[in-house]
VOGU-3710 file (C-alpha; in Angstrom, 3 decimals, decimal comma):
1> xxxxxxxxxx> 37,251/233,255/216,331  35,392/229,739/215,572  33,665/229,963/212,044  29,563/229,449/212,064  28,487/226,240/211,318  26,256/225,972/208,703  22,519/224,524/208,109  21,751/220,612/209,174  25,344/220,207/210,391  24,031/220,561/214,180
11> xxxxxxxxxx> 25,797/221,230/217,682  29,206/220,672/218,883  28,810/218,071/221,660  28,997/218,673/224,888  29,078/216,952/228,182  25,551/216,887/230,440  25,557/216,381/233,727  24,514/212,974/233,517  27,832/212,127/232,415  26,256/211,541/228,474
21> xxxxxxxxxx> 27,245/213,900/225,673  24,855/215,588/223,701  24,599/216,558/220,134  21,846/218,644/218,406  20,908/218,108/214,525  18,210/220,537/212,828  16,597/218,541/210,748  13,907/220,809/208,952  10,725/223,191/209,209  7,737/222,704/211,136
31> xxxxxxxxxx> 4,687/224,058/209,102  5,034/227,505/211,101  8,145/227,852/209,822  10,073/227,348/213,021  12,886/225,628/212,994  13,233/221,887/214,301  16,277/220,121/215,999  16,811/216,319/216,994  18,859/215,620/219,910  20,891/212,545/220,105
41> xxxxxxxxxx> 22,852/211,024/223,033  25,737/208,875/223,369  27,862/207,687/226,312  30,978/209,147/224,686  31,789/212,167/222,931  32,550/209,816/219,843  28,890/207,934/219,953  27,381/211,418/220,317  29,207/212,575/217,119  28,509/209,119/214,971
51> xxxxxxxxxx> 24,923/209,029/216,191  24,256/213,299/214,572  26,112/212,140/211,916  23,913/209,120/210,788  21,043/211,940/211,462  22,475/214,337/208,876  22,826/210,977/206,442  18,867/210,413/207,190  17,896/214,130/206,758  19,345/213,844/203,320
61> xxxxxxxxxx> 18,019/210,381/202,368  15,271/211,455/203,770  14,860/208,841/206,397  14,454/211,432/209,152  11,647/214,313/208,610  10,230/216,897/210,976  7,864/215,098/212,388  9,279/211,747/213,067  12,005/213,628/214,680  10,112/213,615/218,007
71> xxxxxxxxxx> 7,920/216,915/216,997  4,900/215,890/214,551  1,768/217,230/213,962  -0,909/215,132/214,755  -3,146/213,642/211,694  -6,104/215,703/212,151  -4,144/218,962/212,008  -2,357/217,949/208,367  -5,623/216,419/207,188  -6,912/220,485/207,943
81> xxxxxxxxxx> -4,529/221,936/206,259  -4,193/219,904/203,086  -7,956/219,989/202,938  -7,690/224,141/202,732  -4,509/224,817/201,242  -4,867/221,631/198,004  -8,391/220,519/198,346  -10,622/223,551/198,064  -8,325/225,807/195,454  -8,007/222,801/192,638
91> xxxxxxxxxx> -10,860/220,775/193,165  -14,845/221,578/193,036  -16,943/222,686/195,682  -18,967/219,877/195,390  -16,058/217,489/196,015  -14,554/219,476/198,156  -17,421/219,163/200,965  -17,237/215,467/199,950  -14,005/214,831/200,912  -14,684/217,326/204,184
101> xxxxxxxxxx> -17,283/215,129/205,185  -15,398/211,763/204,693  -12,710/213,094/206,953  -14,766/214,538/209,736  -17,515/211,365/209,449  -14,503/208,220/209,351  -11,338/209,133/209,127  -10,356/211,825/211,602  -12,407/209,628/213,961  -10,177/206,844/213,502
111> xxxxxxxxxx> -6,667/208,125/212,929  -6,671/211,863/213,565  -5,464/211,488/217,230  -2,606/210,114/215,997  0,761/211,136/214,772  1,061/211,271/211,232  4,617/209,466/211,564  3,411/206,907/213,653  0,499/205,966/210,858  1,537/202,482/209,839
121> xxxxxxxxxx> -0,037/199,978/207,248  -1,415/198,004/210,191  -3,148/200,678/211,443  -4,361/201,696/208,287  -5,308/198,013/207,590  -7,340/197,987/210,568  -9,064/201,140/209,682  -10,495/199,250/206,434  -11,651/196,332/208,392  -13,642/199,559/210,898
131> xxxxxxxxxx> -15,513/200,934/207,962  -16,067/197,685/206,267  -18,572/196,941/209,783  -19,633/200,415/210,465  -21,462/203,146/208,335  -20,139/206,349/210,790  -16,959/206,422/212,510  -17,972/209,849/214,031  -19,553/209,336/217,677  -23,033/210,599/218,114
141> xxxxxxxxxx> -24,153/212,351/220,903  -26,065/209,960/223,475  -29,267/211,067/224,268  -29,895/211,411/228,330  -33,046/209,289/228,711  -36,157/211,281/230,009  -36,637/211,143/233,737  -39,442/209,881/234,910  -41,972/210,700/237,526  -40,909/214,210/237,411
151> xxxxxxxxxx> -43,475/216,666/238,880  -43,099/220,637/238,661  -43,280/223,245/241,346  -47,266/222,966/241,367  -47,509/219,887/241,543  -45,139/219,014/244,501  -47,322/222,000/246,098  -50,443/220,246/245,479  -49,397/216,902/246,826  -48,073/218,257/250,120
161> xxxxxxxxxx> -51,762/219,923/250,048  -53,539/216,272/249,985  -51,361/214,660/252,177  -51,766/217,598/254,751  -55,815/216,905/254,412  -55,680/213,293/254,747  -57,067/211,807/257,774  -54,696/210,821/260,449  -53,491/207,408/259,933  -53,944/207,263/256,067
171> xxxxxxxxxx> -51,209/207,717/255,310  -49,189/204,721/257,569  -51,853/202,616/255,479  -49,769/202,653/252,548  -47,683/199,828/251,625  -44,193/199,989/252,154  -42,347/200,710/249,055  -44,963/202,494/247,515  -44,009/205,606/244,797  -43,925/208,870/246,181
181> xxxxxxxxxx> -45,633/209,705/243,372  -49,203/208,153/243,149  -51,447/209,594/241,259  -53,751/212,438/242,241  -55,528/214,994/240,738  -52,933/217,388/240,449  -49,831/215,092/238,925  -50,856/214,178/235,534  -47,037/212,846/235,329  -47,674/210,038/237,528
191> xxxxxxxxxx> -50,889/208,842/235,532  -48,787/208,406/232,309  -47,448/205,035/231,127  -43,917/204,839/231,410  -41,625/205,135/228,443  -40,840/201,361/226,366  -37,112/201,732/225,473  -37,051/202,495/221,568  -35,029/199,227/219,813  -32,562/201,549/217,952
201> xxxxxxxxxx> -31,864/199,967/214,510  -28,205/198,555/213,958  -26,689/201,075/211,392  -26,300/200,302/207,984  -22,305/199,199/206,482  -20,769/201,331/204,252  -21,154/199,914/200,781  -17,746/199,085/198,813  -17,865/201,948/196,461  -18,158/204,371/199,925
211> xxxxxxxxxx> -15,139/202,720/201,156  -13,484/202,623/198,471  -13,842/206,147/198,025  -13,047/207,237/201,833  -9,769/205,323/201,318  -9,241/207,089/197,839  -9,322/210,397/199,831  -7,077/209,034/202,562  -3,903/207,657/200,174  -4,741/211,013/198,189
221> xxxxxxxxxx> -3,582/212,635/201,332  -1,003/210,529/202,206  0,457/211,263/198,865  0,424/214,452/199,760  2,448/214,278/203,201  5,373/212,449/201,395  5,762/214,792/199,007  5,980/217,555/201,839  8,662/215,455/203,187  6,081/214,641/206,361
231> xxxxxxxxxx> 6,472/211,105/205,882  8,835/208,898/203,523  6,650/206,450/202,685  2,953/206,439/201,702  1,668/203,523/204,224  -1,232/202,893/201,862  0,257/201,492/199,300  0,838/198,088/201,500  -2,462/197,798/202,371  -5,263/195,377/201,201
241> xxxxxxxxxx> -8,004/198,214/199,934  -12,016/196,998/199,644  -12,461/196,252/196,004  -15,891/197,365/194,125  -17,812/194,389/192,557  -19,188/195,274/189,052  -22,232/196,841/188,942  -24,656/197,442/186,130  -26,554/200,661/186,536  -30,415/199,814/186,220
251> xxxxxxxxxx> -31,657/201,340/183,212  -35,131/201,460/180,868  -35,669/199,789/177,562  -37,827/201,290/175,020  -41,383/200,135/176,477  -40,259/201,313/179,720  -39,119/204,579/178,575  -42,184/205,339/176,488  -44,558/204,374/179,423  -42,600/206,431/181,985
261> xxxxxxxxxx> -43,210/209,264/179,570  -47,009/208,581/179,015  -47,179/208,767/182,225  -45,155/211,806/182,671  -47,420/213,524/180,150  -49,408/216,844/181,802  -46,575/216,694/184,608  -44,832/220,177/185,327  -41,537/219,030/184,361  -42,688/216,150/181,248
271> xxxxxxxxxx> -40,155/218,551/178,784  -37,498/218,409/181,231  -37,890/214,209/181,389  -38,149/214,300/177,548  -34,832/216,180/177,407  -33,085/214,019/179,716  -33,901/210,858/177,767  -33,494/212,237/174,043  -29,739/213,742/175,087  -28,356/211,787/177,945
281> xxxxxxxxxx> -27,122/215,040/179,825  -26,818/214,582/183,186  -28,907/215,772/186,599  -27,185/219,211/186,807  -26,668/219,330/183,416  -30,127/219,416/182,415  -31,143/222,016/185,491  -28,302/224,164/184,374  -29,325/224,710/180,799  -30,254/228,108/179,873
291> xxxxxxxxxx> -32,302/229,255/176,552  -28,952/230,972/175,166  -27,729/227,300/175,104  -30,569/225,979/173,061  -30,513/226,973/169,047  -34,299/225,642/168,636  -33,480/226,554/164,972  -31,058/223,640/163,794  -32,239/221,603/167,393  -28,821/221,739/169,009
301> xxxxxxxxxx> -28,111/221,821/172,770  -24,475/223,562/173,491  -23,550/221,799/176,963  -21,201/224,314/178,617  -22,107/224,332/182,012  -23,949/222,625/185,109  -25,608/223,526/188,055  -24,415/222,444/191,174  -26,145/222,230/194,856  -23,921/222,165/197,913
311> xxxxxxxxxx> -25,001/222,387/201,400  -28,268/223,902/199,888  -26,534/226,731/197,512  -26,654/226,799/193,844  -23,691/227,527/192,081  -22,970/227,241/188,196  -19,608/225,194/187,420  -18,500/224,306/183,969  -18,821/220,438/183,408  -17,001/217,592/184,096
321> xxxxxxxxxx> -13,513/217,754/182,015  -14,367/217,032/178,063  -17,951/217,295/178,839  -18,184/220,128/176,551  -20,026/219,128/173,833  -23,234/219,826/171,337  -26,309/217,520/171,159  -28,426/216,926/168,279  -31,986/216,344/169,549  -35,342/215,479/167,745
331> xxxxxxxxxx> -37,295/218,031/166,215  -40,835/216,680/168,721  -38,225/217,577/171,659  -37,600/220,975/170,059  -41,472/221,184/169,511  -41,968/220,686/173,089  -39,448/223,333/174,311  -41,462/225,675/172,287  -44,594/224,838/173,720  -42,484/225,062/177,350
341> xxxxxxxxxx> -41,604/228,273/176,355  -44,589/229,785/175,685  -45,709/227,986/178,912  -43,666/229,990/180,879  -44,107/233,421/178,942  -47,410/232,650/179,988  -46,759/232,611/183,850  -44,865/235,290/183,877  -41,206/233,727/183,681  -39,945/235,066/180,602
351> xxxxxxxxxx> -36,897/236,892/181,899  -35,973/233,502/183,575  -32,368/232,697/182,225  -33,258/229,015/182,669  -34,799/226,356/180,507  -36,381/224,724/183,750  -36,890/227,868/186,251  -39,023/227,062/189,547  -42,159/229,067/190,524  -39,866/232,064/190,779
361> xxxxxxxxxx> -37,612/231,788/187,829  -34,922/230,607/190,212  -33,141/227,541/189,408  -34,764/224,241/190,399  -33,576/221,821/193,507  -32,653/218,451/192,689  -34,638/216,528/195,688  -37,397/218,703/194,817  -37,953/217,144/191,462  -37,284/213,750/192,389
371> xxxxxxxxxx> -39,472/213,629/195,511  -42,466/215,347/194,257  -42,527/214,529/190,881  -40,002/211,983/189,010  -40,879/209,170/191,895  -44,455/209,565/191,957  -44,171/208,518/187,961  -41,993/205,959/188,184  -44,712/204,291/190,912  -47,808/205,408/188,235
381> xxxxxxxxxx> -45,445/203,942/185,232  -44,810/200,754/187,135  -41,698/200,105/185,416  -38,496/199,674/187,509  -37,115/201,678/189,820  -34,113/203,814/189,115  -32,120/207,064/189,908  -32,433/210,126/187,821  -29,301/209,556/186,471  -30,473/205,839/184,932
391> xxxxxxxxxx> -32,266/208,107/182,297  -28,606/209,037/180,983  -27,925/204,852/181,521  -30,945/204,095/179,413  -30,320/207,117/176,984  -26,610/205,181/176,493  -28,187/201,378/176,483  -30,898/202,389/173,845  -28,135/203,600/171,228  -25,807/200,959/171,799
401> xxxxxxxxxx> -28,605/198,154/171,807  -29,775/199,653/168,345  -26,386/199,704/166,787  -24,855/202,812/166,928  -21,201/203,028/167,298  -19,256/203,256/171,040  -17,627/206,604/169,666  -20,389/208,274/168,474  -22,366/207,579/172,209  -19,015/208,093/173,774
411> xxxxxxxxxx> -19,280/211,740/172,460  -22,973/212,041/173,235  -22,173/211,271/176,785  -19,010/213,771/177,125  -16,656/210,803/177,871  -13,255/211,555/177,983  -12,262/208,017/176,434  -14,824/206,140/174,778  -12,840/202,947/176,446  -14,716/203,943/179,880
421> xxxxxxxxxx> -17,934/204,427/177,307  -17,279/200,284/177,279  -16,364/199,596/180,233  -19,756/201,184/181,808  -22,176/200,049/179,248  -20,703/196,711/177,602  -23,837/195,007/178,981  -25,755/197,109/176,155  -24,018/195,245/172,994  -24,505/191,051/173,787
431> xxxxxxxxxx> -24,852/190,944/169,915  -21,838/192,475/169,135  -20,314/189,584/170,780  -21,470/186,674/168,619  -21,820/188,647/165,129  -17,679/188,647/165,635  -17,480/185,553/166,535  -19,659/184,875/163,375  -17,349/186,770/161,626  -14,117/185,210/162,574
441> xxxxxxxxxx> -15,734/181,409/161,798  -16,708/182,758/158,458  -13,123/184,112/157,337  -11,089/181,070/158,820  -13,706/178,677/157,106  -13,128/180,758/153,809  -9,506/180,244/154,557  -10,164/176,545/155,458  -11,808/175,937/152,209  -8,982/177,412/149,949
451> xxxxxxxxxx> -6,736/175,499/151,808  -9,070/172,121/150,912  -9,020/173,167/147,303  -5,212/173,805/146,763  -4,123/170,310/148,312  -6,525/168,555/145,848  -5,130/170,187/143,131  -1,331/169,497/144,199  -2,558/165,595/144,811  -4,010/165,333/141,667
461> xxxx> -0,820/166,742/139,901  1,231/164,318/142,157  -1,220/161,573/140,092  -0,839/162,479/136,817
//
């Protein structure tokens, strides 16, 4: 009795009826768990053996994987599956519906018909050349244009009526060629203007930091197909990727910031802008702070948490990693959160857990606030035009223009490192530059000086 042969050592060969000799080799799992085999051919019953046993050599190098073995799952399929099984359990739900949308808007589009073998660095190349034209990979739906000169049932019914009436021989009057559906009483179709073709606007490009972030998501996943042993190699890390020009944030300086809040003043949400510019917390931040979180006593806000709005659901998330901080604020921002409060005792919202409830103590929606009341100021203000989030840029700019240290605003922001505190906001500290260059000519002219006096004094020994 012929012992079992073990795992990956594949089929005796045997002899087709092609006259070729065939060898099977299992080289691995599918993601069902089923088991996959590679066949491999050979004229002889010694090319048959050499060829399965080059494929055991590549199954343990690696070389050969499940899916280049002539079974693969297609791109679309893995990008699924790592998007539900990595994506969604260890990253937000905010940038979890970021990178769903990515995939279904450019890259499925583009490479998710393919195999995820056969995804080379050209291809991938080319890819970054298709989003660098077009702002949507993902094909819209044409629209059918509208018929025209279409009647309904009544209608028809009342044109057959006037053309039974007519006198005999009106109707070989008409000219040849002429519509069948001239106007009379009855078709009100007929009497309208035909439609003009609407000129549909080219779409927009992508800008660099969008396509540098779809192909962020696609070498993340990548990454993650070599190190299921879909792939060997990761083909974007041969490719050219778009690269993001600096970009300074537009901010506020001090005039701008106090006439943006004069003109703020009597608004709805003036103690939520005053907040926002005296701590530098961000957008959900700020609309996720709750009165527990405020100690109006020593003027301290405890950052702990933020709220979050995806696909038109709030949910509460803690805050970006080492966000977790407490900010000293002034005591005429904790004057107005007392006045805020009693604001909103008066209306009725004083079981509202939030600092900045809506009209029903519910938490507030981003777009609302910036739609209906932070753009409407900036236009009254007339100062420049920025985000929300510039009020955390010109919260940052203000200290570091007025000489406080990069750590100190580093831990005001809840940066992890206060190196990317420099990086962002270096614009904010031109002086810094020449006071050490001021410094540096000062100590090597002290030096210089010293070094003037000592050789006078050996030369004048060297007289004597």
């Amino acid at each position: 009795m012929g012992t079992r042969r073990g795992n990956y050592e594949g089929s005796k060969p045997y002899l087709r009826a092609d006259g070729r000799w065939e060898c099977k080799v299992m080289v691995g799992y599918s993601p069902d768990g089923k088991r996959i085999r590679k066949t491999v051919l050979g004229k002889s019953k010694a090319e048959a053996v050499e060829k399965a046993n080059e494929a055991k050599v590549g199954v343990a190098t690696r070389q050969i994987t499940p899916t280049n073995s002539g079974k693969a799952m297609l791109f679309s399929e893995f990008l699924k599956q790592w998007l539900e099984t990595v994506v969604k359990p260890n990253q937000s739900e905010k940038t979890y519906d970021n990178y769903w949308r990515q995939c279904k808007n450019h890259i499925i589009p583009a490479l998710g018909g393919m195999r995820i073998d056969r995804i080379s660095p050209m291809n991938v190349q080319a890819f970054v050349a298709l989003i660098a034209e077009k702002k949507c990979m993902r094909q819209e739906k044409k629209e059918k244009p509208p018929k025209q000169g279409r009647t309904t049932r009544k209608e028809r019914a009342m044109q057959r009526l006037a053309t039974a009436l007519e006198p005999e021989g009106a109707s070989s009057a008409k000219p040849q060629g002429a519509s069948r559906t001239e106007p009379t009483p009855g078709n009100s179709a007929a009497l309208q203007p035909a439609a003009q073709e609407s000129k549909a606007e080219p779409p927009k490009t992508l800008s660099k930091s969008s396509q540098f972030g779809i192909m962020a998501i696609l070498n993340s996943a990548m990454s993650q197909a070599v190190q299921w042993g879909l792939i060997t190699q990761n083909p974007c890390t041969a490719v050219e990727k778009p690269k993001v020009p600096k970009h300074i944030a537009p901010f506020w300086d001090a005039d701008e910031a106090r006439r943006f809040l004069d003109a703020a003043a009597g608004d709805r949400y003036y103690v939520l802008y005053q907040v926002a510019l005296h701590s530098g917390l961000r957008f959900g931040e700020v609309l996720g702070l709750e009165w527990q979180q405020i100690d109006l006593a020593t003027g301290k806000i405890s950052v702990a948490q933020q709220l979050r709005e995806v696909s038109g659901k709030h949910t509460v998330a803690g805050p970006k990693k080492n966000s977790v901080r407490t900010i000293p604020i002034p005591k005429s921002v904790v004057s107005d959160l007392v006045k805020h409060r009693e604001k909103l005792m008066a209306e009725g919202l004083a079981g509202s857990r939030w600092v900045f409830p809506d009209a029903n103590g519910g938490p507030l929606r981003q777009s609302n606030i910036v739609r209906r009341s932070f753009n409407p100021i900036v236009e009254r203000a007339k100062v420049r035009r920025i985000t929300f989030h510039g009020l955390r840029h010109s919260f940052a700019t203000l200290l570091l223009s007025n000489g406080v240290d990069i750590r100190t605003v580093s831990e005001l922001l809840g940066h992890a490192d206060p190196a990317m505190t420099l990086r962002v906001y270096a614009h904010a500290m031109p002086g810094h530059k020449q006071a050490a260059a001021d410094k540096l000519q000062e100590v090597l002219g002290q030096k210089a000086k010293k070094g003037r006096g000592s050789a006078k004094k050996v030369m004048a020994a060297g007289g004597q």
